[in-house]
ChimeraX commands (.cxc) that place a marker at each C-alpha (Angstrom):
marker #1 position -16.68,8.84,5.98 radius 0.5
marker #1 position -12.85,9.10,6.41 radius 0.5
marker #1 position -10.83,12.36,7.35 radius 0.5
marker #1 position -9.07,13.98,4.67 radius 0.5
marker #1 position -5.43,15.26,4.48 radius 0.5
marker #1 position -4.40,12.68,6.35 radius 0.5
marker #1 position -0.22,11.37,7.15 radius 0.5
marker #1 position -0.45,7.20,6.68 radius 0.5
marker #1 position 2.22,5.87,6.88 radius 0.5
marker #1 position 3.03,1.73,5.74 radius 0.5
marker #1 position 6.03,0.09,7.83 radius 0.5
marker #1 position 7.70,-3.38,7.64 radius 0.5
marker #1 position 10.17,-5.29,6.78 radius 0.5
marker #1 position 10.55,-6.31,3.43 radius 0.5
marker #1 position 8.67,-8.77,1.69 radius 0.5
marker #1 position 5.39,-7.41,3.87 radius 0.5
marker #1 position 3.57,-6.08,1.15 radius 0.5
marker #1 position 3.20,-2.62,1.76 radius 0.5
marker #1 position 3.35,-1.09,-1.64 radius 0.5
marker #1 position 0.57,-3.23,-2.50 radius 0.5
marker #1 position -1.44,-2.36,0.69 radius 0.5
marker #1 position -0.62,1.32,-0.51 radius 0.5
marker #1 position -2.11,0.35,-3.75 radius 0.5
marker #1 position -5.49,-0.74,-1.89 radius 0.5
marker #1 position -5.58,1.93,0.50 radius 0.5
marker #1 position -5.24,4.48,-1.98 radius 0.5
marker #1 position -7.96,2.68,-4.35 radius 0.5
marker #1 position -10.58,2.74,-1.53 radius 0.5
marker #1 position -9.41,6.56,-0.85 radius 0.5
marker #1 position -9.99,7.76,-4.20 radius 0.5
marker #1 position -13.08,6.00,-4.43 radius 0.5
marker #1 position -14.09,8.48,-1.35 radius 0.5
marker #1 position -13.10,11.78,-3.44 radius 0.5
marker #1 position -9.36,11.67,-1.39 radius 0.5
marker #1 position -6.69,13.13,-3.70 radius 0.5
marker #1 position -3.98,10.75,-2.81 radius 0.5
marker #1 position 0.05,11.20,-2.69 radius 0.5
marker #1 position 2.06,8.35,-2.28 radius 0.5
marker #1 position 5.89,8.97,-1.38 radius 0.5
marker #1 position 8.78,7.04,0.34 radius 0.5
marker #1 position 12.36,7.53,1.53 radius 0.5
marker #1 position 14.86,7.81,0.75 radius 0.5
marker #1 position 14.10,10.62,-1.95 radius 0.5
marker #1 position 15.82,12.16,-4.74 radius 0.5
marker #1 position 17.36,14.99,-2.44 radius 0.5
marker #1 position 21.60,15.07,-2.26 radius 0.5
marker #1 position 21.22,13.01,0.97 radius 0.5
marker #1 position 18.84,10.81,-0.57 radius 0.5
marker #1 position 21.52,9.93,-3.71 radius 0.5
marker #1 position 23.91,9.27,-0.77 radius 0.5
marker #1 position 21.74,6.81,1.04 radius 0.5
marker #1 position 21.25,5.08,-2.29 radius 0.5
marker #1 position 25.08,5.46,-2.99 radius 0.5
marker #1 position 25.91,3.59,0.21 radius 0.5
marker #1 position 23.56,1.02,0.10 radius 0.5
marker #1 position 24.49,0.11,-3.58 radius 0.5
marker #1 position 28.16,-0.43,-2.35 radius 0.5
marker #1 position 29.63,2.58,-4.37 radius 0.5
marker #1 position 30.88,4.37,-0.82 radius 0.5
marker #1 position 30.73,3.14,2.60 radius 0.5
marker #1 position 29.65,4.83,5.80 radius 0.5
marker #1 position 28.71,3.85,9.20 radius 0.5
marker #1 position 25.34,3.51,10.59 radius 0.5
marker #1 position 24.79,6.25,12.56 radius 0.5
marker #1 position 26.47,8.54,9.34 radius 0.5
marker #1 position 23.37,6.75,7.66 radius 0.5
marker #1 position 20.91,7.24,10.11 radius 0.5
marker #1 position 22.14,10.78,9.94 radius 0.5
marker #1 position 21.35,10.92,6.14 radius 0.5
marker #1 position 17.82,9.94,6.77 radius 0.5
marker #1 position 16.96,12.48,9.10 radius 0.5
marker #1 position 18.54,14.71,6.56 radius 0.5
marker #1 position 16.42,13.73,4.33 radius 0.5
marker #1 position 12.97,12.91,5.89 radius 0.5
marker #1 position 13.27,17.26,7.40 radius 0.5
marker #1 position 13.91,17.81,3.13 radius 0.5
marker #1 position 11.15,15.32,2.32 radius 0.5
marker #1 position 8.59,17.08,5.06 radius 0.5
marker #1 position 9.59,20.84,4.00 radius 0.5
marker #1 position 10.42,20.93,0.45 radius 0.5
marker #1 position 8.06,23.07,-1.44 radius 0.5
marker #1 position 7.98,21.00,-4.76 radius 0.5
marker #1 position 6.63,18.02,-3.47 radius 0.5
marker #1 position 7.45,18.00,0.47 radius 0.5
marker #1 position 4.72,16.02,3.02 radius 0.5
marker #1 position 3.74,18.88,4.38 radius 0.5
marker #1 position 3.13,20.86,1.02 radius 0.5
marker #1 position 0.91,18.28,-0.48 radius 0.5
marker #1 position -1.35,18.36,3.07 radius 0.5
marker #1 position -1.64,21.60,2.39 radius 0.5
marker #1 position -2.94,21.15,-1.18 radius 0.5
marker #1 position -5.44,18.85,0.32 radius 0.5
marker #1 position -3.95,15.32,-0.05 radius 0.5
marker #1 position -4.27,12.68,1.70 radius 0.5
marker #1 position -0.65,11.36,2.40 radius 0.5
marker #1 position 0.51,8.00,2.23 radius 0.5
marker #1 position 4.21,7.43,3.15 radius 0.5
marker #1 position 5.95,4.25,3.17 radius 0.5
marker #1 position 8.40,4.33,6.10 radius 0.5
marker #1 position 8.91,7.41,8.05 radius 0.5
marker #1 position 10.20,8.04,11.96 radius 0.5
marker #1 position 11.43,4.32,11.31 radius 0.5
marker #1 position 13.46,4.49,8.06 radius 0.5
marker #1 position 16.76,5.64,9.33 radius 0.5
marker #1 position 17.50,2.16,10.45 radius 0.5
marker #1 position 15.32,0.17,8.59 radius 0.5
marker #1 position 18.40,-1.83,7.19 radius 0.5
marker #1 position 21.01,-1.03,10.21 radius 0.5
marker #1 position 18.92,-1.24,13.27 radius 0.5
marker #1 position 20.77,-4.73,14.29 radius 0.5
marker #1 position 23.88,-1.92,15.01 radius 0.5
marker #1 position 22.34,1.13,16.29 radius 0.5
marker #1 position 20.70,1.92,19.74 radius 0.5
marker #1 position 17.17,2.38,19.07 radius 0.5
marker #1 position 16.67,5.25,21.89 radius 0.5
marker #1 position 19.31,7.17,20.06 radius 0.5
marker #1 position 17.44,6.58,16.38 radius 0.5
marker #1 position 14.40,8.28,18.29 radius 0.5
marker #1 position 16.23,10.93,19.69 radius 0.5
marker #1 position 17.80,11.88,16.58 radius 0.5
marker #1 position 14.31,12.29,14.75 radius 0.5
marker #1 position 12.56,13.87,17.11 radius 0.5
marker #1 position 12.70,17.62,15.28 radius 0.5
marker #1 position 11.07,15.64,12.29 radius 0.5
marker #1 position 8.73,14.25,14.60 radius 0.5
marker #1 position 7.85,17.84,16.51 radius 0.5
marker #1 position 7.68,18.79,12.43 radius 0.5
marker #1 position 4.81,16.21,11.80 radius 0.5
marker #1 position 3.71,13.03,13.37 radius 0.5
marker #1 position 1.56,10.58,11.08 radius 0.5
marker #1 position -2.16,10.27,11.83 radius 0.5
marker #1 position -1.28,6.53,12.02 radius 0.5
marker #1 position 1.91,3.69,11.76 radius 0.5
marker #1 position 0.53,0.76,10.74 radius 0.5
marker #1 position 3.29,-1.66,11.42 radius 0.5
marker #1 position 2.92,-4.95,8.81 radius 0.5
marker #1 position 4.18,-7.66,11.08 radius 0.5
marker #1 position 4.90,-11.29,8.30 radius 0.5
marker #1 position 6.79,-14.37,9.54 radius 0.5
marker #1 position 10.38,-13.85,9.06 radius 0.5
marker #1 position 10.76,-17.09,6.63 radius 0.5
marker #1 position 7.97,-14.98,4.39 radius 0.5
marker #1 position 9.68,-12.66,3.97 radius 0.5
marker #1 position 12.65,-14.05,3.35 radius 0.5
marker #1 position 11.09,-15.95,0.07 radius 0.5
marker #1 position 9.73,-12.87,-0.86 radius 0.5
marker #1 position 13.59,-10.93,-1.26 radius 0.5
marker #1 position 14.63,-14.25,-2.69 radius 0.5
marker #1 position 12.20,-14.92,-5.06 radius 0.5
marker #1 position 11.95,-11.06,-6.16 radius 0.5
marker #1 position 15.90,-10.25,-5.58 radius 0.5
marker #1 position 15.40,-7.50,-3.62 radius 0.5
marker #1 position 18.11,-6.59,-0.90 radius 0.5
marker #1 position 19.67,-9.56,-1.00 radius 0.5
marker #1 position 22.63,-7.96,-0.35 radius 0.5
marker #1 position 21.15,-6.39,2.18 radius 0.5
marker #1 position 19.46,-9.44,3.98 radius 0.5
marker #1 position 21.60,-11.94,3.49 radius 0.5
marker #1 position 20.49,-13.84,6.67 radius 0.5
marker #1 position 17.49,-14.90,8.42 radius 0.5
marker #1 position 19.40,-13.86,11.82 radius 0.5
marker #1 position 19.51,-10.39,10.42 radius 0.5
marker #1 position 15.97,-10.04,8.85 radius 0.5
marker #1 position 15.09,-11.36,12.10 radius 0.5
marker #1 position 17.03,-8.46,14.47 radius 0.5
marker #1 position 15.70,-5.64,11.94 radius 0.5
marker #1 position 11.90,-7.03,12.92 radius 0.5
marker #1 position 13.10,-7.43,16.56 radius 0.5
marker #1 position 13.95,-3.50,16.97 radius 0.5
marker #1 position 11.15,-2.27,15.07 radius 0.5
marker #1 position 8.78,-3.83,18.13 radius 0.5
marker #1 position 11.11,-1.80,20.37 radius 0.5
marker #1 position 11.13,1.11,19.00 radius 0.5
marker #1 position 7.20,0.50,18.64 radius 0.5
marker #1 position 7.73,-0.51,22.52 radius 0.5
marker #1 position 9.13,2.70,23.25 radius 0.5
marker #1 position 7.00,4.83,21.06 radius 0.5
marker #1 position 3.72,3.79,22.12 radius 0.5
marker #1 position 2.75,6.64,24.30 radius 0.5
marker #1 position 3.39,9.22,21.86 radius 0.5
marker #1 position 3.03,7.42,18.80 radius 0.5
marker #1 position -0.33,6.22,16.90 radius 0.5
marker #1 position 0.68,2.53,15.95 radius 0.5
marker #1 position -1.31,-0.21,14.60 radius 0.5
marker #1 position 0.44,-3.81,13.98 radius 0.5
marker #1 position -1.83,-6.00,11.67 radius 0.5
marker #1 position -0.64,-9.77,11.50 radius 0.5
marker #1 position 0.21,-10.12,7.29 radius 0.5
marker #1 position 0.44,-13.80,7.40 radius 0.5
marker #1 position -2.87,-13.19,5.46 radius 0.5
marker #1 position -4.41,-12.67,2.05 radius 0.5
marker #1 position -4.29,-9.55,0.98 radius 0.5
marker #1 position -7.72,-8.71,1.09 radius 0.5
marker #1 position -8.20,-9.32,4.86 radius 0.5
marker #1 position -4.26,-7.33,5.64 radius 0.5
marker #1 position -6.73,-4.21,3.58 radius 0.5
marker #1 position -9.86,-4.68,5.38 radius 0.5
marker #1 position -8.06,-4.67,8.88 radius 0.5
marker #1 position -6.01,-1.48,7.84 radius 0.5
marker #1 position -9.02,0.28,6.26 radius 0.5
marker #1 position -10.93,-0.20,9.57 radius 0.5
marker #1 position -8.64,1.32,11.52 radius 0.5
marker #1 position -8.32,4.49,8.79 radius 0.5
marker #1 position -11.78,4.89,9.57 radius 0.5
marker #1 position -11.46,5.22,12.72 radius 0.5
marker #1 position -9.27,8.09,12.55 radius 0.5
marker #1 position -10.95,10.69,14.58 radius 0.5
marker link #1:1,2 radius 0.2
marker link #1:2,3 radius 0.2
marker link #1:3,4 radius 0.2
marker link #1:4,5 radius 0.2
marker link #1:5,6 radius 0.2
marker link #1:6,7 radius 0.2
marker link #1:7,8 radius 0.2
marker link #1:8,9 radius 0.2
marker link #1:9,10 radius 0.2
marker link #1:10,11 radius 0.2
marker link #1:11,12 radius 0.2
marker link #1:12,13 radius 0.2
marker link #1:13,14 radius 0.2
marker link #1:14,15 radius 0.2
marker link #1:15,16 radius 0.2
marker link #1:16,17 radius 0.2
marker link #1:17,18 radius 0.2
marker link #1:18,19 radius 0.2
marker link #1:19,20 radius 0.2
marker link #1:20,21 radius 0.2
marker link #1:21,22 radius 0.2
marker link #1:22,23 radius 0.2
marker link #1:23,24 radius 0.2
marker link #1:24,25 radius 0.2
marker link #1:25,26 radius 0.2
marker link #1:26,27 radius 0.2
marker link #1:27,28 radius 0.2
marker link #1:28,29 radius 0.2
marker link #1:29,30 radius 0.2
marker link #1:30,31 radius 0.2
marker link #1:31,32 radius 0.2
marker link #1:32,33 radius 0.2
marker link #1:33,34 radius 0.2
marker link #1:34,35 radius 0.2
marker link #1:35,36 radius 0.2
marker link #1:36,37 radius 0.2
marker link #1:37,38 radius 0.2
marker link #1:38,39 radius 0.2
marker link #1:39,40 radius 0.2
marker link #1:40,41 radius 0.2
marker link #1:41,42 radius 0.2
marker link #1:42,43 radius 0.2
marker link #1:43,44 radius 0.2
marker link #1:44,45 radius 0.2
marker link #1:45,46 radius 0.2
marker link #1:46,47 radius 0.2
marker link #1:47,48 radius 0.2
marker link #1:48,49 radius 0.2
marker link #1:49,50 radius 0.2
marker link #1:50,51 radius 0.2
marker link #1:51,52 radius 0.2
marker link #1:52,53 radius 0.2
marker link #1:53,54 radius 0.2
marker link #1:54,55 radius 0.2
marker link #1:55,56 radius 0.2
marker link #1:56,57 radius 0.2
marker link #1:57,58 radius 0.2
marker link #1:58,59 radius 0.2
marker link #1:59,60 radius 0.2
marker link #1:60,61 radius 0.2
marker link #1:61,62 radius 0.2
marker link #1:62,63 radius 0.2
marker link #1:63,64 radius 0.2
marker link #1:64,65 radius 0.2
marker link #1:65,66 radius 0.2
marker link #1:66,67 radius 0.2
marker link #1:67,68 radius 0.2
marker link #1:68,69 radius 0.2
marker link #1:69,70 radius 0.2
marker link #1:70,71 radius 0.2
marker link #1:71,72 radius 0.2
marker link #1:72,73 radius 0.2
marker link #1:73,74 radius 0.2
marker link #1:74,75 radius 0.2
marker link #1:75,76 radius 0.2
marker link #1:76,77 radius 0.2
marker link #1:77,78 radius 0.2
marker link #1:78,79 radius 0.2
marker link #1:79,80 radius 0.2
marker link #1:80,81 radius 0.2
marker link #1:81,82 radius 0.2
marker link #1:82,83 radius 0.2
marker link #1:83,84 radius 0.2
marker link #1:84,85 radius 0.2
marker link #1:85,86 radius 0.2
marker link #1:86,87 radius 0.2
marker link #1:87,88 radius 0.2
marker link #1:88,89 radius 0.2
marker link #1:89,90 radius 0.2
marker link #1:90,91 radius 0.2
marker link #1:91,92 radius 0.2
marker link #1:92,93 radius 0.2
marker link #1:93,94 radius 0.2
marker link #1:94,95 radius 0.2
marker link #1:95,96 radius 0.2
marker link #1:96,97 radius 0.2
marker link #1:97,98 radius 0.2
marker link #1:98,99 radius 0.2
marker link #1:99,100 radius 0.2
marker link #1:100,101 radius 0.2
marker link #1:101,102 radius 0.2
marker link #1:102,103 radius 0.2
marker link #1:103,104 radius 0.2
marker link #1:104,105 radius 0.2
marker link #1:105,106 radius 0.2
marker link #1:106,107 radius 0.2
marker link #1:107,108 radius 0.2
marker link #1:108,109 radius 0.2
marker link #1:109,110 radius 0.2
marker link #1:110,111 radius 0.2
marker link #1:111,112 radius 0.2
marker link #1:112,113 radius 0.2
marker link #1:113,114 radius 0.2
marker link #1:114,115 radius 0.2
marker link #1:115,116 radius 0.2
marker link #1:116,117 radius 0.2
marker link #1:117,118 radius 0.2
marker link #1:118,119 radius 0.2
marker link #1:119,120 radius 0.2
marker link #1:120,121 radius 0.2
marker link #1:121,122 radius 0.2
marker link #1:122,123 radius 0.2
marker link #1:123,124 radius 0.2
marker link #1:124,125 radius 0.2
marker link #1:125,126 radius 0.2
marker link #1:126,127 radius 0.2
marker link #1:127,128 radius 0.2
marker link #1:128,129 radius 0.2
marker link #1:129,130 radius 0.2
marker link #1:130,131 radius 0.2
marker link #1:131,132 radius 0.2
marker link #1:132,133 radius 0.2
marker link #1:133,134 radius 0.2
marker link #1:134,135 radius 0.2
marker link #1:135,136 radius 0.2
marker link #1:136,137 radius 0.2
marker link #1:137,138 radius 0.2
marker link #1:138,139 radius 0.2
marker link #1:139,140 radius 0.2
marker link #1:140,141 radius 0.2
marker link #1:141,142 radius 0.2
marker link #1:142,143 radius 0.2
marker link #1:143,144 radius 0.2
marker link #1:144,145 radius 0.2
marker link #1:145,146 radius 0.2
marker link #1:146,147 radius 0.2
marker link #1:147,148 radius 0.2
marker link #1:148,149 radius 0.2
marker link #1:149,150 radius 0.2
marker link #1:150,151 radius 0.2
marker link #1:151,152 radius 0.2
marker link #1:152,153 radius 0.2
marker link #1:153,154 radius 0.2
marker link #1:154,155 radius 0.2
marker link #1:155,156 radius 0.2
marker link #1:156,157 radius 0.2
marker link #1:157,158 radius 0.2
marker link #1:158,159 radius 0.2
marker link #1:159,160 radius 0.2
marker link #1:160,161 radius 0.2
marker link #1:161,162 radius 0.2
marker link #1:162,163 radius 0.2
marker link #1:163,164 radius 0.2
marker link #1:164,165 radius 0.2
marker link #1:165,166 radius 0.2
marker link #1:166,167 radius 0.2
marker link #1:167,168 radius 0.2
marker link #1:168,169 radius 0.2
marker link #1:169,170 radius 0.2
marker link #1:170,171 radius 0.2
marker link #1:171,172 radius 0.2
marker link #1:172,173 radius 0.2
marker link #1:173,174 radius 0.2
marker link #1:174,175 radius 0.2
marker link #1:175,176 radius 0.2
marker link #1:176,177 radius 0.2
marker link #1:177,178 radius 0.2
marker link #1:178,179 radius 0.2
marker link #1:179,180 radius 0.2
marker link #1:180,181 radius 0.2
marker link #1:181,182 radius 0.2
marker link #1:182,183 radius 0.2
marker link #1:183,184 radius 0.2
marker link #1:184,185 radius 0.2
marker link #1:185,186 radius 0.2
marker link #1:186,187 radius 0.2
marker link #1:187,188 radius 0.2
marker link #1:188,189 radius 0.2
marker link #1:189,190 radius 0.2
marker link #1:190,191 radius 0.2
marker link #1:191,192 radius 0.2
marker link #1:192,193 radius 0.2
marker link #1:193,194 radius 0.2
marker link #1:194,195 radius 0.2
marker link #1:195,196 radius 0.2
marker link #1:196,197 radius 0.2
marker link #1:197,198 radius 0.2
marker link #1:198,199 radius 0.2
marker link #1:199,200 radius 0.2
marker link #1:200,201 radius 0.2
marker link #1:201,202 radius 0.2
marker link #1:202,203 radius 0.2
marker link #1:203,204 radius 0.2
marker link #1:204,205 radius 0.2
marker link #1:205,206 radius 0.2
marker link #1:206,207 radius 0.2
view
């Protein structure tokens, strides 16, 4: 038996796989009676349409403007009555969110000071903390085949060196969110089937 209306949330860089790990998780969840929302950031909100803006090179901003956005638009994303996180756990859904307290410098973190990323998400935080993070750790040279082969954020990624700092501060913020902070990091230098199994054991858990 797994607990209902619970906040999931997939992290990693990309290339890990975590829309299709949503896919499975959500499958299995279903298959329990779970009414299942999956969402991400960032959304279609004003500060959403900015973040996209700036990262497809139509204005420029710097990082901590960015960062700024995100928390913008994660407290919008949590409180929106339309379709907001904490609306649909109301309704009874089980919540799965890829990226969350980690998203504001998913693609800048090589430039920001992580303590100050945490600092300036901790009302959406006091708002709602996920049940879980399950952090998707791949090999770097993964997942840079994957954004190749796929073209995704190239422009974003355009270096190893810089996939490789983005991984690098997620483990620190993970480092210095680990006493508040529910986080699970499952090695994804694996079929997919065994990545599910080792995430769906540790939903279970869930008290």
């Amino acid at each position: 038996m797994v607990k209902k209306n619970l906040f999931i949330v997939l992290e990693g860089i990309d290339g890990s796989g975590k829309s299709t790990q949503a896919k499975l998780l959500t499958e299995k969840l279903e298959h329990l009676g779970h009414k299942v929302y999956i969402t991400a950031e960032p959304t279609k909100s004003p500060m959403g349409v900015l973040i996209r803006d700036i990262f497809n090179h139509k204005m420029e901003a710097d990082h901590k403007v960015i960062a700024g956005l995100f928390v913008a638009d994660r407290l919008h994303h949590l409180t929106n009555k339309v379709d907001g996180v904490l609306q649909k756990l109301a309704e009874g859904y089980t919540v799965i969110m890829d990226r969350y307290y980690f998203s504001s410098y998913a693609y800048h973190s090589a430039h920001m000071d992580m303590q100050w990323v945490i600092d300036a998400n901790r009302m959406s935080a006091e708002l709602l903390r996920p049940d879980i993070n399950i952090f998707i750790d791949i090999p770097i040279e993964i997942s840079m085949e994957r954004i190749v082969n796929n073209r995704t954020n190239i422009e974003l990624y355009e270096t190893q060196e810089n996939q490789t700092k983005v991984r690098e501060k997620y483990f620190e913020a993970f480092h210095l969110l680990n006493k508040v902070e529910n986080i699970f990091i499952t090695n994804g230098d694996r079929d997919e089937e065994e990545i599910a199994a080792d995430i769906w054991e540790r939903v279970c858990s869930l008290d």
